[in-house]
N, C-alpha and C positions, 0 to 999 in steps of 0.2 A: 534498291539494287538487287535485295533478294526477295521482291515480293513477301515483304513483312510488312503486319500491321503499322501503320505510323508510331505505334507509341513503342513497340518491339525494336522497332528500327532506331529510336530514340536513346532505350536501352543499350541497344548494342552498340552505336557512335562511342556513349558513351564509356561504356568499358573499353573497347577498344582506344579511346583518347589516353584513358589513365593507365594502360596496360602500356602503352607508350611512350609517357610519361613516366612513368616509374621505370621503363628498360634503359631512359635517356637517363635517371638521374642514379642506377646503380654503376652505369657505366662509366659517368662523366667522373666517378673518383674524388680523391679529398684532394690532391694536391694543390699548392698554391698557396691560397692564401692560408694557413695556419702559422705561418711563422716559425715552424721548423716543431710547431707543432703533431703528435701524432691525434691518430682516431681518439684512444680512448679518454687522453687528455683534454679535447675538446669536449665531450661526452661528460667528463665530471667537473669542468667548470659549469656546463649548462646545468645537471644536475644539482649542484651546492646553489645557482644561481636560481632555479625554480621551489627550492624548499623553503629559499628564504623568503619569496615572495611569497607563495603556499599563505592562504588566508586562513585567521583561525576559525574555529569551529566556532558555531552560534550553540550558545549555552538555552537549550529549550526547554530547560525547567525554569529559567527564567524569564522567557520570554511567552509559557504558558501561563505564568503569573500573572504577569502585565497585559495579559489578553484579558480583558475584563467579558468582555463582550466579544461574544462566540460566533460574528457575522462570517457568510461564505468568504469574503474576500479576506478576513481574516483566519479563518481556517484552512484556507489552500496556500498561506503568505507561508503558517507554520508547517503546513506539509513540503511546501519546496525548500524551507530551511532544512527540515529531516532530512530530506534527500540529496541537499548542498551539501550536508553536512557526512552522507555517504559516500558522494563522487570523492570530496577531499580525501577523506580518509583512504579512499582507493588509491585516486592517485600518489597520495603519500607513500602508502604501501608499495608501488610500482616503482617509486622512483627511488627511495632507500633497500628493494632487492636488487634493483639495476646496481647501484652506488656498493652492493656489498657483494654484488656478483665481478663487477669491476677489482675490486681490491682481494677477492682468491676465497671470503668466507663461503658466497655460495656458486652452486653451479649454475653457470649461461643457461639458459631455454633458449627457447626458439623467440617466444615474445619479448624475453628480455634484448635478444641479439636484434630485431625490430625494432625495436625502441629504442636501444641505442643507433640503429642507421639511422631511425627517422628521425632525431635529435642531432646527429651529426650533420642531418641533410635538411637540417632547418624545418 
């Protein structure tokens, strides 16, 4: 349409799709089905609801024990445990500031307020 490369053009559908998509689902609102539920109460059952599922940490001084043998596929097994083991903890941290930004200890941000829409809006 604008004499853009094909993969340009690709790009731009594409933001343009979710730019769209995300106007329809700020505007479409919470009402309905919560049951006379509000926003933020929705937001901290999903919250109590994700901590508890929240997988534990892999203990990687023990599982460098049991590494007998130092093969690549075992060295990169234990590198993505380190890093599983990073995301978790993020996300933990993300979601117990939201949970504590919720209940007045700490101040909203901006990404916490995102987090909570995107959580409210599945």
């Amino acid at each position: 349409m604008f004499g853009l490369h094909p993969n340009a053009e690709i790009g731009y559908l594409t933001t343009l799709g979710e730019t769209l998509a995300n106007t329809i689902l700020a505007c479409s609102g919470g009402g309905g089905g919560g049951g006379g539920k509000g926003k933020d109460d929705i937001v901290k059952e999903s919250l109590t609801r994700f901590l508890q599922i929240l997988p534990p940490f892999f203990n990687l001084l023990d599982l460098n024990v049991k590494a007998k043998e130092r093969s690549p596929f075992v060295v990169v097994c234990l590198q993505e445990c380190e890093r599983m083991n990073i995301l978790t903890e993020t996300i933990k941290m993300t979601l117990e500031d939201l949970d504590a930004g919720l209940r007045g200890a700490l101040n909203i941000t901006d990404d916490m307020e995102k987090l909570g829409n995107s959580i409210f809006l599945n």
